[in-house]
C-alpha positions as semicolon CSV with decimal commas, in nm:
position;residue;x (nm);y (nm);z (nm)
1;X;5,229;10,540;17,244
2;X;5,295;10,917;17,374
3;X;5,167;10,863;17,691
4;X;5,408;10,537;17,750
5;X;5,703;10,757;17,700
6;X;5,940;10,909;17,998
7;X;6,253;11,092;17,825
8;X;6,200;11,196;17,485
9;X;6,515;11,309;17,323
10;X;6,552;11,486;17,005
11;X;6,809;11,603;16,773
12;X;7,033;11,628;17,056
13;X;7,393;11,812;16,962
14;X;7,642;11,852;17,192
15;X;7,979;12,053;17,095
16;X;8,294;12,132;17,272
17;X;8,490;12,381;17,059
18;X;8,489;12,226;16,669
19;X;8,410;11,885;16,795
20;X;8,072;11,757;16,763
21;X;8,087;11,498;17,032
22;X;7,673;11,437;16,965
23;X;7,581;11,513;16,633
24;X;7,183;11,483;16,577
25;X;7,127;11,195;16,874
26;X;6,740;11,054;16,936
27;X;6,551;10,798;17,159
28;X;6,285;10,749;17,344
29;X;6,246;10,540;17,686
30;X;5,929;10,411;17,808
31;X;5,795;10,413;18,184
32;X;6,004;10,157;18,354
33;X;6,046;9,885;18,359
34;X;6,224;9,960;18,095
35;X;6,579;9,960;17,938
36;X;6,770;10,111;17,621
37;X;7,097;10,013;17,572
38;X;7,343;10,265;17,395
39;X;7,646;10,119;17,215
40;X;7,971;10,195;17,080
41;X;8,337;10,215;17,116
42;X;8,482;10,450;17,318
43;X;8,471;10,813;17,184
44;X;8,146;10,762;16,980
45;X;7,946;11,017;17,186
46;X;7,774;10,742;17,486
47;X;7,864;10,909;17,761
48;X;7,784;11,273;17,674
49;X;7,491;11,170;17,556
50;X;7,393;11,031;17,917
51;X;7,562;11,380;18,087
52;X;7,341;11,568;17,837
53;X;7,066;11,419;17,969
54;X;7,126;11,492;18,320
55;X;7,218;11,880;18,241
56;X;7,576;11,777;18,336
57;X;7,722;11,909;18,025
58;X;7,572;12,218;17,783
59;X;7,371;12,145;17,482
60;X;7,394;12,338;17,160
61;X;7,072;12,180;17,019
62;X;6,792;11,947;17,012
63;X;6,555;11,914;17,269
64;X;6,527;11,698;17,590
65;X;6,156;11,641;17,745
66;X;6,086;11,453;18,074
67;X;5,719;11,354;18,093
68;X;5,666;11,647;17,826
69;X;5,854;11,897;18,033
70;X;6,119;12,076;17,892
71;X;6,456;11,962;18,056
72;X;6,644;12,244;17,882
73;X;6,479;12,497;18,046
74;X;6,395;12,363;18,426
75;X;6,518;12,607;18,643
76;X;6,535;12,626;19,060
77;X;6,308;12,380;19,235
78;X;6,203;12,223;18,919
79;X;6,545;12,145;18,819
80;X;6,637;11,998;19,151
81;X;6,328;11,790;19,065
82;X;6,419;11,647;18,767
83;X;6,769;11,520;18,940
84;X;6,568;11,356;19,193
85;X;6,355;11,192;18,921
86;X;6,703;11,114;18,713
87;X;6,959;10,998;18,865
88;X;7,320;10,872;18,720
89;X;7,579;10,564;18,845
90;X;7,894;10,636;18,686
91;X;8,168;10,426;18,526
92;X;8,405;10,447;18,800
93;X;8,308;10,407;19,196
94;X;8,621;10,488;19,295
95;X;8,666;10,839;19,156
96;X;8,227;10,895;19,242
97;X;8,270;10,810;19,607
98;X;8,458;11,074;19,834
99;X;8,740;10,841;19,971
100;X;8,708;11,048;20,343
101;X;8,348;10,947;20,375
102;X;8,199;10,650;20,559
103;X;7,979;10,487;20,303
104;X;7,662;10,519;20,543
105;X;7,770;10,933;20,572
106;X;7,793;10,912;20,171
107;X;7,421;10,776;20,118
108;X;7,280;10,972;20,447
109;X;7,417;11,327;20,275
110;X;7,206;11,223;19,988
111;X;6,896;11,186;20,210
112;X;6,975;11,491;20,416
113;X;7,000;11,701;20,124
114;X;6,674;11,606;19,947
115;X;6,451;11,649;20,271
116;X;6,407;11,270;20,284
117;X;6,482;11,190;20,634
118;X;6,554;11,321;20,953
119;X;6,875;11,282;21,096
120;X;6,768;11,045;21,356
121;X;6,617;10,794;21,095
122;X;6,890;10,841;20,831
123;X;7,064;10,498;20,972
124;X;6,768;10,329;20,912
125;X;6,684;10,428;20,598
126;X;7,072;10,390;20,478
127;X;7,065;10,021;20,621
128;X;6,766;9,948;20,398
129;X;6,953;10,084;20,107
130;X;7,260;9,907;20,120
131;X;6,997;9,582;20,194
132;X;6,844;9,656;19,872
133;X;7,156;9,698;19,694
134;X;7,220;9,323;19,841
135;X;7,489;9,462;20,061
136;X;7,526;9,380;20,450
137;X;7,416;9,718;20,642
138;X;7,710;9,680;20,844
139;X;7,961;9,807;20,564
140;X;7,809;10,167;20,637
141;X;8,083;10,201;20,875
142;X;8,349;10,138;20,628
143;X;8,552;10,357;20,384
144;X;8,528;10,265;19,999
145;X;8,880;10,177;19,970
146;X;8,777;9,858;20,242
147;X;8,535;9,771;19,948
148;X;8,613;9,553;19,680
149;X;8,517;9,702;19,285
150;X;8,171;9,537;19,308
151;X;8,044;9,625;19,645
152;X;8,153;10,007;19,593
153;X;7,963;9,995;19,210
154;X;7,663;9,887;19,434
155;X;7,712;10,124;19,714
156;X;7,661;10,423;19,408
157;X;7,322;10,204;19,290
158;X;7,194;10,270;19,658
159;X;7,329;10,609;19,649
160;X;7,126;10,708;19,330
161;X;6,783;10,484;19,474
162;X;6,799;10,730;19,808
163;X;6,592;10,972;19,587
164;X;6,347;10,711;19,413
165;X;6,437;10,819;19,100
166;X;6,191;10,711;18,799
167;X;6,495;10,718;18,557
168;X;6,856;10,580;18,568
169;X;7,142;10,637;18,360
170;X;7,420;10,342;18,433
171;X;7,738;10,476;18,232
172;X;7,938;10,123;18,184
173;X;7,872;9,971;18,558
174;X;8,047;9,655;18,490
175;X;8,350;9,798;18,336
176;X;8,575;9,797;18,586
177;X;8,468;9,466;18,731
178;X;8,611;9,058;18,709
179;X;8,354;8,883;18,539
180;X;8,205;8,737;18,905
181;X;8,106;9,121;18,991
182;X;8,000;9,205;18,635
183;X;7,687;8,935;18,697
184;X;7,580;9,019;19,056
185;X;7,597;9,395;18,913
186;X;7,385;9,278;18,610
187;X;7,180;9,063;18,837
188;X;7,076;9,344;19,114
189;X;6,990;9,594;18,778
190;X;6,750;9,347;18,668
191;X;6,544;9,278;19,015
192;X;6,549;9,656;19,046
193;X;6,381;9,715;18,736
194;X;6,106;9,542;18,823
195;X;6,081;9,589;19,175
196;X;6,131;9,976;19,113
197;X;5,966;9,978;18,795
198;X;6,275;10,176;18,693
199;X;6,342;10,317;18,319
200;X;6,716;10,309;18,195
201;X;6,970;10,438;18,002
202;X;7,234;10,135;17,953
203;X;7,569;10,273;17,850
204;X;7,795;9,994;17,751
205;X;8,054;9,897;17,468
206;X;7,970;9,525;17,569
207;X;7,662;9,361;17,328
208;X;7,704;9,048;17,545
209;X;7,493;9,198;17,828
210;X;7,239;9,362;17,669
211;X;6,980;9,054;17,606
212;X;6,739;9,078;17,903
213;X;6,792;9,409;18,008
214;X;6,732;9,623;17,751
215;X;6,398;9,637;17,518
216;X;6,589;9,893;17,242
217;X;6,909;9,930;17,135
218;X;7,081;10,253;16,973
219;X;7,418;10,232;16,827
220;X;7,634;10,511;16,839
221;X;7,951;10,598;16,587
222;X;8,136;10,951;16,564
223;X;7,786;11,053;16,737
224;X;7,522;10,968;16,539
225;X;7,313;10,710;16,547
226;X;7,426;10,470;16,337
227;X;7,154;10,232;16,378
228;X;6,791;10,149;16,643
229;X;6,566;9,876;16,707
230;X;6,470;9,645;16,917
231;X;6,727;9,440;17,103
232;X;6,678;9,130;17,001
233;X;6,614;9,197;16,658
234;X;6,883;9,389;16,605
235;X;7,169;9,166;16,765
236;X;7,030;8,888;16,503
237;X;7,033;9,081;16,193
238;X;7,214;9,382;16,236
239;X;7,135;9,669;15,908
240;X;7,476;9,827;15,927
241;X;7,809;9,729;15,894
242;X;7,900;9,904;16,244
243;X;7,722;9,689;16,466
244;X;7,820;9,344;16,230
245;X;8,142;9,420;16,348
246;X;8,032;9,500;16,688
247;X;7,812;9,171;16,717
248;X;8,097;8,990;16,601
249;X;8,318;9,048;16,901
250;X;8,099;8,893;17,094
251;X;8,190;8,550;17,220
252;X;7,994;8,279;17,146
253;X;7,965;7,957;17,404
254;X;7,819;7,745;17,114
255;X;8,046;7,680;16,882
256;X;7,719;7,684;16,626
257;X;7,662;7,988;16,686
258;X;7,998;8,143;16,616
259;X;8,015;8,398;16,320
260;X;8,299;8,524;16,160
261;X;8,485;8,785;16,320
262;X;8,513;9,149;16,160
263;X;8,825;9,381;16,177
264;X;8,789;9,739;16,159
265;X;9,082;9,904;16,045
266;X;9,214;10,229;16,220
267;X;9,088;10,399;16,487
268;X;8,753;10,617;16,455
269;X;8,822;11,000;16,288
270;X;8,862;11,288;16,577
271;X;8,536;11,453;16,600
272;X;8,664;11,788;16,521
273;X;8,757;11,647;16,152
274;X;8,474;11,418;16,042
275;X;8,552;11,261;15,716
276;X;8,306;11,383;15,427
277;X;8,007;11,100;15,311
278;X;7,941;10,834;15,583
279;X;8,168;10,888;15,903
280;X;8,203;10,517;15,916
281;X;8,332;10,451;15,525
282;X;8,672;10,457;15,598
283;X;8,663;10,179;15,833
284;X;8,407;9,978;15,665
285;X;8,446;9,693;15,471
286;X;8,149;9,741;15,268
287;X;8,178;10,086;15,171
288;X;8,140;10,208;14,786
289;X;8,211;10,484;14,603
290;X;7,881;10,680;14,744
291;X;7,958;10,604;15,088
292;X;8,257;10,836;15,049
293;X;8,090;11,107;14,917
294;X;7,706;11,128;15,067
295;X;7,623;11,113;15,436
296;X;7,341;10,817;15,486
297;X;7,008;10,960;15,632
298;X;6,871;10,788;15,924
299;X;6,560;10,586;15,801
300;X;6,323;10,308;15,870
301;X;6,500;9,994;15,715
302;X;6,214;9,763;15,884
303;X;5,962;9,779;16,107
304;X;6,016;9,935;16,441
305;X;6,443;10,017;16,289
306;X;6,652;10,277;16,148
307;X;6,991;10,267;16,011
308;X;7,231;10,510;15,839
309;X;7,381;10,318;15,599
310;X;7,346;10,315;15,195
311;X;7,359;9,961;15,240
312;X;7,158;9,903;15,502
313;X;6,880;9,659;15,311
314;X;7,137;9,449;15,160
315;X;7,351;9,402;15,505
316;X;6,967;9,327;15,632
317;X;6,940;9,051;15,389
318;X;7,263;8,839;15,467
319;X;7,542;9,106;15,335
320;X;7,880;9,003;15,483
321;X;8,248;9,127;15,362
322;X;8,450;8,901;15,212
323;X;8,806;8,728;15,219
324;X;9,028;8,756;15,523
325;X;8,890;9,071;15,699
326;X;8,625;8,873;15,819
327;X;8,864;8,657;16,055
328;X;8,935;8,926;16,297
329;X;8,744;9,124;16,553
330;X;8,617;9,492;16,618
331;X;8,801;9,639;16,912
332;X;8,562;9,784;17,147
C-alpha cells in the first residue's frame, strides 16, 4: 500500500559526462523494519544509486519522494531534515572516520551539530551509542586506527543512529571485513532493524547475506534494473540470466544444494558506450539474435517481479545454458 511506503524512487538517471551511471532505476522501501537489497558487480550503478538518494551526487532525472515529499527539491531546514531522517554507512570506515578524531569527539560532533545534546551530556549519550552498536564505551577515547576493521564499521553505525534516522543506506558494510566481523556486522543490522524499526537500503555484491535481512531484492547491471522481487523468491528462481550467474557464485554448505556454476565472459561495457539491444547480451549465455538488437522492457514476469530479459519466462521455468560454461563462476 501507499501509505506503507518511505522512499519512493522513480526513473532515477544519474549521468556524469556521456556515462549513464543510473539509467531509468526504481524501488520502493516500506516503513522499517524493512530491507531492500541492491545487487551487482562493481560498476553496475549500486552505489550512485544510494548517493543519489542522499543528494550526494546530482540527478539528471527521475524523481525521489520521502514520505511523499519531494527530495529533489528540499531546500534549507528541510533538507537538513531529510539527512537527519536518512542517513548513510559507507563502504570504507577508514577513509569515513577523520583519523585525528577521538571516536567519542567523532559521534559527539554529530550530536552537537544537529541540536541533540548539550555539551555536558554528549558523553553520555555517545557511551549509549557505542553500547548500542555492541561496543565497550570506553573505546571513545581511542583513535580509529587503535580499532580493528569491525569495531570502526560499527563505530560509523553509531555515528549515523546519533540522529535517529528512519532510513539507512549501508553501501557494502562487510566488505572490507574477515568473515568473523562480516557476521557480528550482519548480526547488529538485524537487532537494529527491529529495535529501531529502521528501513534500508542494502548495497552488496554478496547474495549470500541477503536471506533475513532484506524483504526485496533489485538487481542492478550497466544501471538498470535488470530484475525485482522478493528475496526469497527471487534467489530460488531467478527470471534473468544476470542474477543465475550471480546466484551461482554463491557457495553452497550442502553439497545438495550446489548448482552449477556460470561464467560470464568479459568484463561489463563502459557506461559511456552501452552496447545496442540488451546491455547484458554480450556476456550472456542465453542471448539470441533479438537480444542483440532490442533492449528488453522491464515487466511483470510473475507476481510481485519484473525482469528485463526476452527470456525471462523461459529462464523462470528451469532455463539453464548448456555445455561447459556452466562449470565456472560469475566474478562479483
Amino acid at each position: 500500500m501507499a501509505d506503507d511506503i518511505l522512499l519512493d524512487v522513480r526513473d532515477l538517471r544519474v549521468r556524469f559526462g556521456p556515462v549513464r551511471a543510473v539509467d531509468g532505476v526504481s524501488l520502493a522501501i516500506n516503513r522499517g523494519p524493512f530491507g531492500i537489497a541492491l545487487v551487482g558487480e562493481s560498476g553496475s550503478g549500486k552505489t550512485t544509486v544510494g548517493r543519489a538518494i542522499l543528494r550526494l551526487v546530482p540527478v539528471s532525472g527521475g524523481t525521489i519522494a520521502f514520505e511523499g515529499q519531494d527530495v529533489l527539491g528540499l531546500r534549507g531546514p528541510r533538507l537538513r531534515d531529510y539527512r537527519r531522517a536518512a542517513q548513510i554507512v559507507f563502504q570504507d570506515a577508514d577513509n569515513s572516520l577523520d583519523p585525528r578524531m577521538r571516536i567519542g569527539a567523532t559521534i559527539g560532533e554529530v550530536l552537537i551539530a544537529h541540536g541533540l545534546a548539550g555539551r555536558g551530556a554528549v558523553g553520555d549519550r555517545v557511551a549509549a551509542l557505542l553500547s548500542e552498536a555492541a561496543l565497550d564505551p570506553a573505546l571513545a577515547s581511542r583513535y580509529p586506527h587503535q580499532l580493528s576493521g569491525g569495531q570502526r564499521q560499527r563505530v560509523a553505525i553509531a555515528r549515523a543512529l546519533a540522529v535517529s534516522p528512519r532510513l539507512l543506506v549501508l553501501d557494502e558494510p562487510t566488505s572490507a571485513l574477515d568473515v568473523t566481523a562480516q557476521a557480528r556486522i550482519l548480526a547488529l543490522v538485524r537487532r537494529l532493524r527491529d529495535e529501531r524499526r529502521l528501513a534500508y537500503l542494502l548495497i552488496t555484491h554478496n547474495l549470500a547475506i541477503i536471506p533475513g535481512l532484506c524483504e526485496q531484492t533489485v538487481v542492478l547491471y550497466l544501471g538498470r534494473v535488470a530484475e525485482s522481487g522478493p528475496t526469497g523468491e527471487l534467489l530460488a528462481r531467478p527470471a534473468h540470466p544476470y542474477t543465475l550467474a550471480l546466484r551461482s557464485a554463491v557457495p553452497e554448505v550442502d553439497a545438495a544444494a550446489r548448482r552449477s556454476r556460470i561464467i560470464l565472459p568479459g568484463d561489463t561495457p563502459h557506461a559511456a558506450s552501452p552496447p545496442p539491444g540488451c546491455p547484458f547480451h554480450p556476456r550472456c549465455p542465453l542471448a539470441i539474435d533479438i537480444c542483440r538488437t532490442t533492449v528488453p522492457p522491464l515487466q511483470a514476469v510473475a507476481p510481485g517481479r519484473q525482469a528485463a530479459c526476452h527470456r525471462a519466462a523461459e529462464v523462470l521455468s528451469g532455463l539453464r545454458p548448456p555445455g561447459p560454461s556452466a562449470q565456472l563462476t560469475a566474478e562479483p
